[in-house]
C-alpha positions as CSV (number, residue, x, y, z in Angstrom):
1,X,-2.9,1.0,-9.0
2,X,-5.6,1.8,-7.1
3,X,-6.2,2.8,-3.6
4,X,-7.6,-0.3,-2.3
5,X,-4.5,-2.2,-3.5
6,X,-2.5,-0.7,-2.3
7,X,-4.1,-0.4,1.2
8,X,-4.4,-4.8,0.5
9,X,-0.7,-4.6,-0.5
10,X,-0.2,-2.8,2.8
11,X,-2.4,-4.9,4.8
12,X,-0.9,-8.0,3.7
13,X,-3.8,-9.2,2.1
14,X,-2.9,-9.0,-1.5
15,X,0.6,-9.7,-3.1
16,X,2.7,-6.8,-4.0
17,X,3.3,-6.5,-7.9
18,X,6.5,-8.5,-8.7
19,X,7.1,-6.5,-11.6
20,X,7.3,-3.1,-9.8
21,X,10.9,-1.5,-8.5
22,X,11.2,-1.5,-4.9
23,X,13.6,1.4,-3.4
24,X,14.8,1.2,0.1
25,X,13.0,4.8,0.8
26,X,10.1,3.0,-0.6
27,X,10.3,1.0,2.2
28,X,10.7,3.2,4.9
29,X,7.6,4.7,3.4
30,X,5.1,1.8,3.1
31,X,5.9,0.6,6.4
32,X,5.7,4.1,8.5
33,X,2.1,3.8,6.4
34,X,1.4,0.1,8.3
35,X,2.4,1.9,11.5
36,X,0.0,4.8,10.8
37,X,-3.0,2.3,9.5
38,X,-2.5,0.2,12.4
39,X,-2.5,3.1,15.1
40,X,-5.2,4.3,13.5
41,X,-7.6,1.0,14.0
42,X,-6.3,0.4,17.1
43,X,-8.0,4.0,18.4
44,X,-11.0,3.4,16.3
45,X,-11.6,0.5,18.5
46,X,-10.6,2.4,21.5
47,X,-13.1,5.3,20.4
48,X,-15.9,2.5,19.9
49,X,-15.5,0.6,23.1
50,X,-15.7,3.9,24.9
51,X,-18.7,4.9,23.1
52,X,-21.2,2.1,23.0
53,X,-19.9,-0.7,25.7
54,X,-18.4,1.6,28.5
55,X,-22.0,2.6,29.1
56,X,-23.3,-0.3,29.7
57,X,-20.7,-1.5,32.5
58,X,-21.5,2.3,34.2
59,X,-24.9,1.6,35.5
């Protein structure tokens, strides 16, 4: 399985593999990995605003 699946699988975009064993630490470990993925758009966006539109409302 490749990277991008997984992050899909992750993301909700794609369907998880049916066929694939599912443990509860599993779990605990793909979602802590939504948390982190989602924290880490959430400051990209933050980190972009400031950048390139803050600016503009300065002058």
């Amino acid at each position: 399985m490749g990277i991008w699946n997984q992050l899909a699988e992750y993301l909700y975009i794609k369907k998880r593999d049916p066929n694939v064993e599912r443990t509860q630490w599993m779990k605990y470990m793909h979602g802590m990995n939504r948390i982190s993925i989602l924290m880490f758009v959430i400051v990209l966006v933050l980190m972009l605003f400031k950048m390139f539109l803050l600016p503009f409302f300065r002058k």
